[in-house]
C-alpha positions as CSV (number, residue, x, y, z in Angstrom):
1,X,-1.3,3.7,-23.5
2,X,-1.3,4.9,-19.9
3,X,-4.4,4.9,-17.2
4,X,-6.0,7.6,-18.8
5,X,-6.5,7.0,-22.1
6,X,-7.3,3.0,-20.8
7,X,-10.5,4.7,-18.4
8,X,-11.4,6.6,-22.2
9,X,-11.2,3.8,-24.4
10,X,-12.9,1.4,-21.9
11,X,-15.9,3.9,-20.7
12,X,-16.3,5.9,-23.8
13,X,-16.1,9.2,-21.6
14,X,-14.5,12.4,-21.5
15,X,-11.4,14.0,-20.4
16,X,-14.0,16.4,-19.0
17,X,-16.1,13.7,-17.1
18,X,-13.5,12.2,-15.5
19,X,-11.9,15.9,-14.0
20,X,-14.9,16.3,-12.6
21,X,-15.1,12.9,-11.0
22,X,-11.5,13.8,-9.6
23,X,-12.9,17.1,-8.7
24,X,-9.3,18.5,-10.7
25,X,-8.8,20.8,-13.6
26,X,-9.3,18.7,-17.2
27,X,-5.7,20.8,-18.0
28,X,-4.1,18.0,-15.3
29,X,-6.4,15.6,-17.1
30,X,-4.9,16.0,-20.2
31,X,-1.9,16.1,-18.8
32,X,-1.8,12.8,-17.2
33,X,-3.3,11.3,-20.6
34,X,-0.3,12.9,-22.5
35,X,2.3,11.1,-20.4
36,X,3.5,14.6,-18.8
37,X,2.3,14.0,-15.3
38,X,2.1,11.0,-13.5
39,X,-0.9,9.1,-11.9
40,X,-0.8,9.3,-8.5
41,X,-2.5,6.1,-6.4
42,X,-5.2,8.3,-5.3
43,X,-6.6,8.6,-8.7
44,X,-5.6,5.1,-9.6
45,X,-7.9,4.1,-6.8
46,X,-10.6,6.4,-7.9
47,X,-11.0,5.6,-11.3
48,X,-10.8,1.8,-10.5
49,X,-13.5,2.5,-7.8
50,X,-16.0,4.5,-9.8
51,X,-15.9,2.6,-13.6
52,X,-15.2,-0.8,-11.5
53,X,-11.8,-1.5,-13.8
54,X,-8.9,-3.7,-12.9
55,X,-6.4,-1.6,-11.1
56,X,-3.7,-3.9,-12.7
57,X,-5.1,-3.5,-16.2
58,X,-5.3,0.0,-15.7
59,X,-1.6,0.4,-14.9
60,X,-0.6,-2.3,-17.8
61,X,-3.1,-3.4,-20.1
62,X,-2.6,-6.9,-18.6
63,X,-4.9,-9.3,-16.9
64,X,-8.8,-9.3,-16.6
65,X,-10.2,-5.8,-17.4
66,X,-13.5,-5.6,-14.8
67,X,-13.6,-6.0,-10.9
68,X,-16.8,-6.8,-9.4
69,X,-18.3,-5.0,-6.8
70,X,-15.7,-5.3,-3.7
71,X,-13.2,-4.6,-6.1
72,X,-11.9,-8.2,-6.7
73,X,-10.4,-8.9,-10.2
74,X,-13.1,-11.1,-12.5
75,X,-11.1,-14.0,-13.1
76,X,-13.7,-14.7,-16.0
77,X,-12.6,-17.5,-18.4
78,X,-9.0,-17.7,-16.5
79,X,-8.3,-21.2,-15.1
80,X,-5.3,-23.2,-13.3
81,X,-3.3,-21.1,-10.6
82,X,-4.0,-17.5,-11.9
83,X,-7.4,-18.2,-11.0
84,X,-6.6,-18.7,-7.4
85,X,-3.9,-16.0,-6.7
86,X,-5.2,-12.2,-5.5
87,X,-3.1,-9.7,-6.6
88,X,-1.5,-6.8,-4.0
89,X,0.1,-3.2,-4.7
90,X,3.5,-2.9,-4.0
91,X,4.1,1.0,-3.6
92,X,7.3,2.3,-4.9
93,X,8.9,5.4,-3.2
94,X,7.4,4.1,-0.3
95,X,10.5,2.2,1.9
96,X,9.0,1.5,5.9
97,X,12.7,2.5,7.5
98,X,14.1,-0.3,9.7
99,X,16.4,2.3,11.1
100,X,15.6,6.3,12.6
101,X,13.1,7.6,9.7
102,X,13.1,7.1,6.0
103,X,11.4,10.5,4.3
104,X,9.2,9.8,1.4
105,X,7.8,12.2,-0.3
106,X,4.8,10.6,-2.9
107,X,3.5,7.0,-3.0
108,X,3.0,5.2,-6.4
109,X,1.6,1.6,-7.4
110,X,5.1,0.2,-9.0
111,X,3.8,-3.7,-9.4
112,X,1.1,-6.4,-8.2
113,X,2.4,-9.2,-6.2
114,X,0.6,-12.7,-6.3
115,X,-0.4,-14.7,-3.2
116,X,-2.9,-17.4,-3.2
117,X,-6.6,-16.1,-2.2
118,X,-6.2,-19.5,0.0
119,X,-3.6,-18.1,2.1
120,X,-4.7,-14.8,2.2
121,X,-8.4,-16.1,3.9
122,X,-6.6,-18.4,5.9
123,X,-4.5,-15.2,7.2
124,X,-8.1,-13.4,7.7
125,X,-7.1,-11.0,5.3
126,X,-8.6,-8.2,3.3
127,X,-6.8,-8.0,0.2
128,X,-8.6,-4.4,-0.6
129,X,-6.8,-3.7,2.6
130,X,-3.3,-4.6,2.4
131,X,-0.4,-3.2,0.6
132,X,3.5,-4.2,0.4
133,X,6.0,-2.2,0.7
134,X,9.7,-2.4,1.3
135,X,12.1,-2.3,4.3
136,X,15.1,0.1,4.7
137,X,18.0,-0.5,6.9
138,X,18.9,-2.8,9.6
139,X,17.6,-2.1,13.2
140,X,14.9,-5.0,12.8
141,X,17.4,-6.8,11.5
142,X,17.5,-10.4,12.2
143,X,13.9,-10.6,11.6
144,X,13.3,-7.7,9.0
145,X,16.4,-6.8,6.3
146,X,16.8,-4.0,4.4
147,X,14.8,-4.6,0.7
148,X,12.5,-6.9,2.4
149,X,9.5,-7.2,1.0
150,X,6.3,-5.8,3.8
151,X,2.7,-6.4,3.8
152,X,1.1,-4.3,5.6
153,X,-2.9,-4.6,7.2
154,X,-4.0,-1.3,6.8
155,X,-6.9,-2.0,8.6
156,X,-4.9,-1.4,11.8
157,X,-4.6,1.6,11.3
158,X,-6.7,3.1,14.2
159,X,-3.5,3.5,16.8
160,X,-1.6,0.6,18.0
161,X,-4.6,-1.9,18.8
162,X,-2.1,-4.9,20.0
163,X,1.6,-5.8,20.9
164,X,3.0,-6.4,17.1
165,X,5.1,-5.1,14.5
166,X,3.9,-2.0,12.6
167,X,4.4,0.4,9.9
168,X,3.8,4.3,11.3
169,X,4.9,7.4,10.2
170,X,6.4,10.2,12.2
171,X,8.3,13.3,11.8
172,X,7.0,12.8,8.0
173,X,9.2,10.0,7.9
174,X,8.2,6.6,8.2
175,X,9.2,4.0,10.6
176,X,8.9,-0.1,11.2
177,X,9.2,-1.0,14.9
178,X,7.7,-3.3,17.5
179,X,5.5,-1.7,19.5
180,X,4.5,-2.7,22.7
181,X,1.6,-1.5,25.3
182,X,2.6,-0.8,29.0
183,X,-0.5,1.2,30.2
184,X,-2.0,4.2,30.9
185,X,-2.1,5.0,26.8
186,X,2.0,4.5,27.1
187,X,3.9,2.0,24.3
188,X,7.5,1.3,23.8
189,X,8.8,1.4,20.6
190,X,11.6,-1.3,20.4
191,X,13.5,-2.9,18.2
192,X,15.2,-6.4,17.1
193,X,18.7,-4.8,16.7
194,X,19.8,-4.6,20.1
195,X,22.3,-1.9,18.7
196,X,19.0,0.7,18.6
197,X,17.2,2.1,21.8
198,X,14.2,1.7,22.9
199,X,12.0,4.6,23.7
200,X,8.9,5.3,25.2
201,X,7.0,8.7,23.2
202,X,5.9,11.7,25.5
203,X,2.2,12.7,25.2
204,X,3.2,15.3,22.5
205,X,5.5,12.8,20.1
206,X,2.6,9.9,20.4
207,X,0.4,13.2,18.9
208,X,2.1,13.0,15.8
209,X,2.4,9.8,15.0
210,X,-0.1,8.0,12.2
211,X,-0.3,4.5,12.2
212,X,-0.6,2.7,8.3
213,X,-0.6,-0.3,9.3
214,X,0.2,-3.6,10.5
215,X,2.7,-6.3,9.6
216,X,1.3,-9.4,9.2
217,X,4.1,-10.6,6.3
218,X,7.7,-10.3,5.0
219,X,9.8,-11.9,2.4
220,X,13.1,-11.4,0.7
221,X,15.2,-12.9,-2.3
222,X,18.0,-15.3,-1.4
């Protein structure tokens, strides 16, 4: 069973209703519920939004079914750790290049990472606003390796609002550097790998970059 037909079976509407909540012909509807065309995270996020379903259950059938209002799982009748973790989107397709650019061409939910709800308040975190993603190559290297995992606060994401690490894309390609302010709307984009320059964007280059986010954790497998 796939997101579709989970929206149908737990809403009791139409193919038709929800095309016209996605503002998107039911032909692309059906096509989704059929398994021919994927789910992108866009609709993912509206569907979960608008009938208030798990975003996890909708991509597995696993796990709590409702969210409540700020789009929280209901842990309802779930004790022991579970109860105390949040869950967070890793996007697949999506690799922040610790290198010169890493194209990506569509961004899809590929699995929910668990961290304790603990942490995440004690890091002042939104988890509605956070995603994890994955690092590619080696100019952050020591700090950041390629296949590290990212997490990303996407609430800085109105241009670089301090000296820290972030996620941005540029030339459609996107990039993880530090970034650091030196005035008159001028940054430096530097980073850890001494082997890669640092460079300061012209007006026109800063023009085109879009900021998703910034890094506030990393991990990797050993």
């Amino acid at each position: 069973m796939n997101v579709i037909k989970r929206v149908i079976e737990a809403t009791g509407c139409k193919q038709s209703d929800i095309a016209r909540l996605l503002g998107i012909e039911s032909d692309s509807v059906s096509a989704m519920a059929r398994g021919k065309q994927r789910t992108y995270v866009e609709v993912l996020a509206i569907l979960s939004k608008h009938f208030r379903l798990s975003a996890e259950w909708l991509l597995t059938g696993e796990g709590p079914q409702r969210t409540d209002d700020s789009g929280m799982t209901i842990l309802e009748g779930v004790d022991g750790a579970r109860g105390k973790m949040t869950y967070i989107p890793e996007y697949s397709m999506v690799r922040a290049s610790a290198g010169n650019g890493y194209m990506v061409e569509h961004e899809f939910i590929d699995n929910y990472i668990a961290f304790r709800k603990e942490w995440m308040a004690d890091m002042k975190l939104n988890p509605s606003k956070v995603a994890v993603i994955r690092a590619e190559g080696d100019s952050m290297s020591p700090t950041i390796s390629s296949g590290d995992l990212l997490m990303i606060d996407m609430r800085d994401c109105d241009g670089f609002s301090r000296d820290a690490m972030y996620v941005f894309s540029m030339d459609d390609g996107l990039l993880i550097k530090r970034i650091q302010r030196i005035g008159k709307g001028r940054i430096e984009i530097r980073s850890d790998n001494p082997a890669y320059r640092t460079w300061i964007p012209d007006p026109e280059e800063l023009e085109s970059i879009r900021v998703i986010g910034r890094v506030v954790w990393a991990g990797r497998s050993v």
